[in-house]
N, C-alpha and C positions, 0 to 999 in steps of 0.2 A: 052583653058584649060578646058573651063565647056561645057557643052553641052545649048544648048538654053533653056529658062526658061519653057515654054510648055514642051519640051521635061521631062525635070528635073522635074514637078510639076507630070506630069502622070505615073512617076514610083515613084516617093515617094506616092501619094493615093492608088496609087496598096496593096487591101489587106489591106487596114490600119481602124481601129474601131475608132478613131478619131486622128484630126487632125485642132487644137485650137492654133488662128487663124490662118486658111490658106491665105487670105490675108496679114498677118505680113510675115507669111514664105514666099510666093511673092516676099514682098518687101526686105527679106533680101537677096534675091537668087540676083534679080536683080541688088542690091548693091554689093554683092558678083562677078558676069558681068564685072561690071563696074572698081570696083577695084581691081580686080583676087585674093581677098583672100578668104579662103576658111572659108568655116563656124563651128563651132566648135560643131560637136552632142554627146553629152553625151548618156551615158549608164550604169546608179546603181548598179551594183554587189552587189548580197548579198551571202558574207562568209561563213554562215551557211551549203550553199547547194555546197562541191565542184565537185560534177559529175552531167553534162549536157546531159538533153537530147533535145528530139527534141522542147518540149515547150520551153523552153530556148532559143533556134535556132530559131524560130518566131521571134524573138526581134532582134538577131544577124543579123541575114540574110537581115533583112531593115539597119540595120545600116551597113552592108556588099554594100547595095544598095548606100548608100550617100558616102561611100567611094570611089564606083567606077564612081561617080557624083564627083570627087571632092574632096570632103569634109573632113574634120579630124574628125575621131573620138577617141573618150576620152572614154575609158576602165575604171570605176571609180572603183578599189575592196574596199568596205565599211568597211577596217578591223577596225573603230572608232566604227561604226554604228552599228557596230555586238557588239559591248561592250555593244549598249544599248539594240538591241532585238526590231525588228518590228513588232507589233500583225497583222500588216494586211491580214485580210480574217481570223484572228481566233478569238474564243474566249477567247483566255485568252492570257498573255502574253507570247512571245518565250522568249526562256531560253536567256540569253546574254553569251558570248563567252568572254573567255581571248584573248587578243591581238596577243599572240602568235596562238591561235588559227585563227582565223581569217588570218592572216598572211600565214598558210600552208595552207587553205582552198582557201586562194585566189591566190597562186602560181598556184595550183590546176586548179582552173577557167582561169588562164590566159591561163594555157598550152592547154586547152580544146577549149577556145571560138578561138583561132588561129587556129583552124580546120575552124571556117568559115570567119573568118574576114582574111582582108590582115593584112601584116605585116607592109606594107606601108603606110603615114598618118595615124598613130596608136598609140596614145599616153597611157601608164598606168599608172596610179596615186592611191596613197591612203590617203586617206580624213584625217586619221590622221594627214598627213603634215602640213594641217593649224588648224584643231580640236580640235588636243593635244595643239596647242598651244594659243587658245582662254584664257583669262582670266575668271575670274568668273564675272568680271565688263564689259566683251566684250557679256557673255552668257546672262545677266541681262538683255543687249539691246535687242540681239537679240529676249529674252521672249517678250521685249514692241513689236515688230511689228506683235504680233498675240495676239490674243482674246482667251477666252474657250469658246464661243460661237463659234467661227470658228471651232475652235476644235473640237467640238462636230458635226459640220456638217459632218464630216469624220461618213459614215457611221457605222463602227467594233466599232469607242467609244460610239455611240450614243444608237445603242443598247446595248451596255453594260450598259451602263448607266440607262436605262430607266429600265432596268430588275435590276437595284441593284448591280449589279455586280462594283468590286473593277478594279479601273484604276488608275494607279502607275502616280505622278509627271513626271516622266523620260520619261515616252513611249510619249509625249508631246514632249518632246526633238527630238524624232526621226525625225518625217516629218519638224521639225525646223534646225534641222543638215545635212539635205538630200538636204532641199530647199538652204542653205548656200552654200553646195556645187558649184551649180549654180552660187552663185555670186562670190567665189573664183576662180573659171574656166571662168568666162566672157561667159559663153554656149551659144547658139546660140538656139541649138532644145535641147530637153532632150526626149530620148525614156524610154518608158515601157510599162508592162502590162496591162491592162485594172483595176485590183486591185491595181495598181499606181496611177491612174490619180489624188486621192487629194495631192499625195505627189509632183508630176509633177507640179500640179497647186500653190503648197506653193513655190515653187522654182520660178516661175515667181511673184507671187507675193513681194518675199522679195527681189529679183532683183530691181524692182519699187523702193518699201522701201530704197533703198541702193544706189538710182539716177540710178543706171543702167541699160538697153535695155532691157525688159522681152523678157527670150525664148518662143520658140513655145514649144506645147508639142503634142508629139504623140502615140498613143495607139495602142497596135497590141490584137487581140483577145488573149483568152485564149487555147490550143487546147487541147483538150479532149484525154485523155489515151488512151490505144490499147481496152481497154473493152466498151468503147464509153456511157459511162456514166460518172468517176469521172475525175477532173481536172489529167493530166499525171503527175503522180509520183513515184518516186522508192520505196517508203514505202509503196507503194497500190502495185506494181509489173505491172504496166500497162503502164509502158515505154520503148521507144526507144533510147538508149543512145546514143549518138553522136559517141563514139568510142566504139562500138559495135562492132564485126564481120561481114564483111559481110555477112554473113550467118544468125549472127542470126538479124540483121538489117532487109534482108528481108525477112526471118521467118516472126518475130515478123510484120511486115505491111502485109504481108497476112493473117492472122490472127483477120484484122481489120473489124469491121460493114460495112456494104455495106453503110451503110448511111454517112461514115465517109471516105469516098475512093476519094472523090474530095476535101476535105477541108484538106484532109491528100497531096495532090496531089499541093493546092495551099500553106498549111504553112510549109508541110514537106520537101517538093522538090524545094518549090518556083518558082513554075512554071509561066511561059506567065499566063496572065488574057487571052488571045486570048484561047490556049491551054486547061484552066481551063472551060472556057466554051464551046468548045466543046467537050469536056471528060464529064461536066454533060450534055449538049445535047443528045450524044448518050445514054447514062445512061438512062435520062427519056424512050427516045422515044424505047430504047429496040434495038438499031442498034448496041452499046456496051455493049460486058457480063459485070456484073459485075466483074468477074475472071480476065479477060483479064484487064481493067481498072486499077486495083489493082496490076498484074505483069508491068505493065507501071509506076505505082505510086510509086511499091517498088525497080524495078531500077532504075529509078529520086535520088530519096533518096540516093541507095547505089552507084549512082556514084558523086553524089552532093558530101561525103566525102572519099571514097575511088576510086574512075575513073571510066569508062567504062569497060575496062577488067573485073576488079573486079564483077561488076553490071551482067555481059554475065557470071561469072562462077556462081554467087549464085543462078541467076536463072536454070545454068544448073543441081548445085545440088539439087539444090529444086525441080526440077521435076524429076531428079533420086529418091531422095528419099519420096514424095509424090504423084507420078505419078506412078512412076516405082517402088516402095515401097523398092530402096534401101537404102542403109546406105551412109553416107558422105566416102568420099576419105580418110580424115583423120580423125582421129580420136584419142584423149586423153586417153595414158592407165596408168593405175596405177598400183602399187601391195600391198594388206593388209598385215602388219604382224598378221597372223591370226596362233591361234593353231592348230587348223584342217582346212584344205582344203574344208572342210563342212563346209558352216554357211548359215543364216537364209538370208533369202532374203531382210527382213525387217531393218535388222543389218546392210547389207551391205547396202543400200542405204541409211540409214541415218548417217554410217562411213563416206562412201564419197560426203555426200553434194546433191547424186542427189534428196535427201528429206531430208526437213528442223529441221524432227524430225521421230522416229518409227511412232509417231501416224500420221501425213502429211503421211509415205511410207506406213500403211496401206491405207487410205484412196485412196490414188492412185493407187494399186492392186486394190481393190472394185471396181473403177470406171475404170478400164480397162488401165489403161493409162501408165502400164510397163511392159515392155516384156526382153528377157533374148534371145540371139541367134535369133530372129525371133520369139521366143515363147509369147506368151499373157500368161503372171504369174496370176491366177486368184486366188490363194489361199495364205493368209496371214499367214498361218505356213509355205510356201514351202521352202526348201533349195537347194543350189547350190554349185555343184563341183567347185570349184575356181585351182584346182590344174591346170588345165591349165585355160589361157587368155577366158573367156568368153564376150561377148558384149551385156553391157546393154544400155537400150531406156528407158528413162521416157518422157513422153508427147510427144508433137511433133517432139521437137528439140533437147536435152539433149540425148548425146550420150555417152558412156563409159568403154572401153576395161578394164578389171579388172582379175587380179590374184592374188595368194596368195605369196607376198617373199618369 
């Protein structure tokens, strides 16, 4: 049923930023051997965020890994945990969310992370189950098996702390409710982030606390956006969303830093460690372009969720329309109810979205980055005939057949 414990121990390191204790995980694999049960790997959902992209997929994709080792994993969506609001990596505290929120957010999250996880050995649970139903003289305890000195070792309190900054009773609760989890599931490993790991680590601890077998915990790096500076997020606009277009999936990874085309290559695609190292081999030594590299990295990706086919047409059109400087096959048309067939170019791009506001759709004529039919629009008064279907292009990708009703 399992694979041999070497086997199994060299694709769970693969790619992983720790992995605490690896001798305990050892000894539970070999138990697991011996008595062909599988082992239970958790995975935290947090409600707040319900569209995934590829950072998110870093975490999925190992736990993708222990399922096809085996193992069960446990989909945990946080909709309790969202009621309280996890500041970590900020400064101040996140808002906390109604249940009912939390609730559609994490439908959300389920339908999305089944893009990478099997459907098989897959459990989804929400922590309310046992959370809501804690007493206040059950929560009293659970406060005794931690300290505020522990507390405070969590980095985000401590500098809050030392700067003055106000830290709510509650948010104390959190890594205390996250870590319970843990021992109401009997977990085995608990994955996350790298900005997890003191929460990972309260969960093995109050395991202990509670007579029961502390989990392993394991950490995946963080990956860095498509602008290869800030942490990948949809508020920054520097993400790859999991259900993406193929198209604009690999758009958006060619479009990535050359510095970021192997590490997008090992957490985006999940590729072989064999693989990964020689795609940065050729990299250094200049035997692979960077370009090329990148067309390999961003069909990885877009057939990791959408197939191969898929993967061979996005690159066909992306070098139609990058190479060969044409337009996509298809293409989304609209019609404005407009009074005149005449309007402002500025008008119409921020009517239909492909600018966020007039002043974004100047600023994008200025910098060149919209055209009209083939035209480069370079004047922020221009107007445009709409009485027939004309096709606009903003930035690279953004395409848009437009008429007037």
């Amino acid at each position: 049923m399992f694979p041999p414990l070497n086997e199994q121990m060299d694709i769970i390191r693969s790619g992983v930023q720790e992995l605490l204790p690896e001798n305990e995980l050892a000894q539970k694999i070999e138990r697991s051997l011996k008595t062909g049960k599988s082992l239970q790997i958790k995975l935290g959902c947090d409600p707040s965020r319900p569209d995934l992209h590829l950072g998110h997929a870093v975490v999925l994709g190992k736990m993708r890994q222990f399922q096809d080792l085996g193992h069960n994993a446990v989909l945990l969506i946080g909709d309790f945990t969202g009621m309280i609001g996890d500041p970590t990596g900020r400064s101040k505290t996140r808002p906390a969310l109604t249940l009912e929120e939390t609730r559609q957010n994490g439908q959300s999250y389920i339908e999305q992370a089944t893009h990478v996880l099997s459907s098989e050995r897959l459990a989804l649970v929400y922590n309310s189950e046992w959370l809501g139903k804690l007493s206040f003289t059950d929560v009293v305890a659970l406060t005794a098996k931690f300290t505020v000195a522990q507390m405070l070792e969590r980095d985000d309190f401590s500098k809050r702390y030392k700067a003055g900054e106000p830290i709510s009773i509650h948010e104390f609760l959190y890594p205390l409710a996250q870590g319970y989890d843990s021992v109401a599931l009997d977990t085995d490993v608990e994955l996350g982030g790298t900005d997890q790991k003191f929460n990972l680590l309260v969960g093995r601890e109050l395991q202990r606390a509670y007579g029961k077998e502390p989990q392993c915990i394991l950490t995946m790096p963080i990956l860095e956006g498509t602008d290869g500076v800030e942490k990948m997020s949809k508020s920054l606009g520097n993400y790859i969303g999991i259900t993406d277009s193929p198209r604009e999936m690999f758009g958006k990874t060619m479009s990535i830093p050359d510095s970021l085309i192997a590490r997008y290559f090992r957490y985006g695609a999940f590729a072989a460690d064999a693989d990964v190292k020689a795609m940065e081999s050729g990299l250094q030594s200049g035997s692979l372009h960077p370009r090329n590299a990148k067309v390999q990295t961003a069909m990885s990706i877009v057939a990791r969720y959408h197939g191969d086919e898929a993967a061979k047409g996005a690159f066909g059109e992306f070098e139609r329309m990058f190479v060969n400087k044409d337009v996509p096959d298809e293409i989304e048309s609209i019609a404005l109810a407009l009074e005149s067939a005449t309007a402002a170019i500025v008008d119409v791009l921020a009517q239909t979205g492909l600018a966020a506001s007039k002043g974004e759709a100047r600023r994008l004529i200025q910098g060149g980055g919209v055209s009209v039919d083939g035209e480069r629009v370079t004047d922020i008064t221009a107007s445009v005939d709409l009485s027939t279907e004309r096709t606009f292009k903003v930035g690279k990708r953004k395409f848009l057949n437009i008429r007037k009703a």
